[in-house]
Every structure is written in C-alpha cells, then in structure tokens.
N, C-alpha and C positions, 0 to 999 in steps of 0.2 A: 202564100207564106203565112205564118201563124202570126193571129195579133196581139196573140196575149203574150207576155215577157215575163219571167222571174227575173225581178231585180235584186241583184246579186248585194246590192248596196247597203241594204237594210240588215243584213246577216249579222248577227253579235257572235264575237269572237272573245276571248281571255288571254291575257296575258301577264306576266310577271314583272312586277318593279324590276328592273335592273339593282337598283341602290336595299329596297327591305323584303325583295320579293313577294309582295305583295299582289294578290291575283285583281287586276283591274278591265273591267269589262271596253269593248269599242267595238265600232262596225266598220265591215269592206269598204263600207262610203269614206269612212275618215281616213283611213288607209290610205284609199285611190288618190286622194284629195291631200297626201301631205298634211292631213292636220297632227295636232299634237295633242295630250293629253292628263291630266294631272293624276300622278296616284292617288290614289284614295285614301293610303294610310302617312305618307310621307309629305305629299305633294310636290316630290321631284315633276320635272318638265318629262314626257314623254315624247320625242319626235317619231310617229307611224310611217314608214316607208316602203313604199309600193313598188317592186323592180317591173310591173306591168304585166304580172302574173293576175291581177285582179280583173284587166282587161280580157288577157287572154282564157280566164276561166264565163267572165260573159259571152266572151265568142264561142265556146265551146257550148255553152246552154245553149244560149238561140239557137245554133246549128244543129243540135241534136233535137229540141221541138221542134223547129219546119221539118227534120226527118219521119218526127213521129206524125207529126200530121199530115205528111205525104203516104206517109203507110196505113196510116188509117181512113183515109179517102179512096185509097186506093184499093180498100180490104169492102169500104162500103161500094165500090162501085162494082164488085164484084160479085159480092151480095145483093144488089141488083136496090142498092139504095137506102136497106133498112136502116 
C-alpha cells in the first residue's frame, strides 16, 4: 500500500458571503470539521458544512494511489526491476 497520502484538508477553497458576497477564503479541513468562519468584508458568521463528500473525496485519493503504485511496481517488476 502507498505511504505517502495527499491530504485533502489543507486545500483552500473561496467562497461567497451569503449577506455582501464577499469572496472569503477556507480549507477542506474546516469544512470536514463544521468550523465556521467570519467574512472578511462584513464579519457575518459563516457556518462550513460537510454532507461527507470531503471524506468520500479522500477515499477516492487513497484508492486511486495504492492503484498507481500497484501498477507501477508492477510495470517495474516487469522490467526486470529498473
């Protein structure tokens, strides 16, 4: 299995004030994690909410690298190890 991970968590995303549309930055971490965060231009409350699309987008990394590193062990053993 691969040991190295993209953690999805640290990803910065934008979004819009709801109340002055206001474009205000946050990551997949705060999201997954229910935090909340203030806009920048207004400082309405921002509640982030995750329906576990954030999870199921991690499981879909991991599972696609241990893919690619099975295929590429598998490309070197063929190759005779280079």
């Amino acid at each position: 299995m691969v040991t190295d991970k993209i953690d999805l968590s640290d990803v910065s995303l934008k979004m819009n004030c709801p109340k002055c549309s206001c474009e205000n930055d946050f990551t997949l971490g705060q999201a997954s994690h229910g935090e909340s965060i203030a806009c920048t231009k207004c400082g309405v409350t921002i509640k982030l909410v995750d329906n576990g699309s954030i999870d199921q987008a991690q499981g879909s990394v991991d599972r696609s690298l241990d893919e690619l590193k099975k295929t590429i062990d598998s490309v070197n053993r063929k190759l005779g190890g280079r």
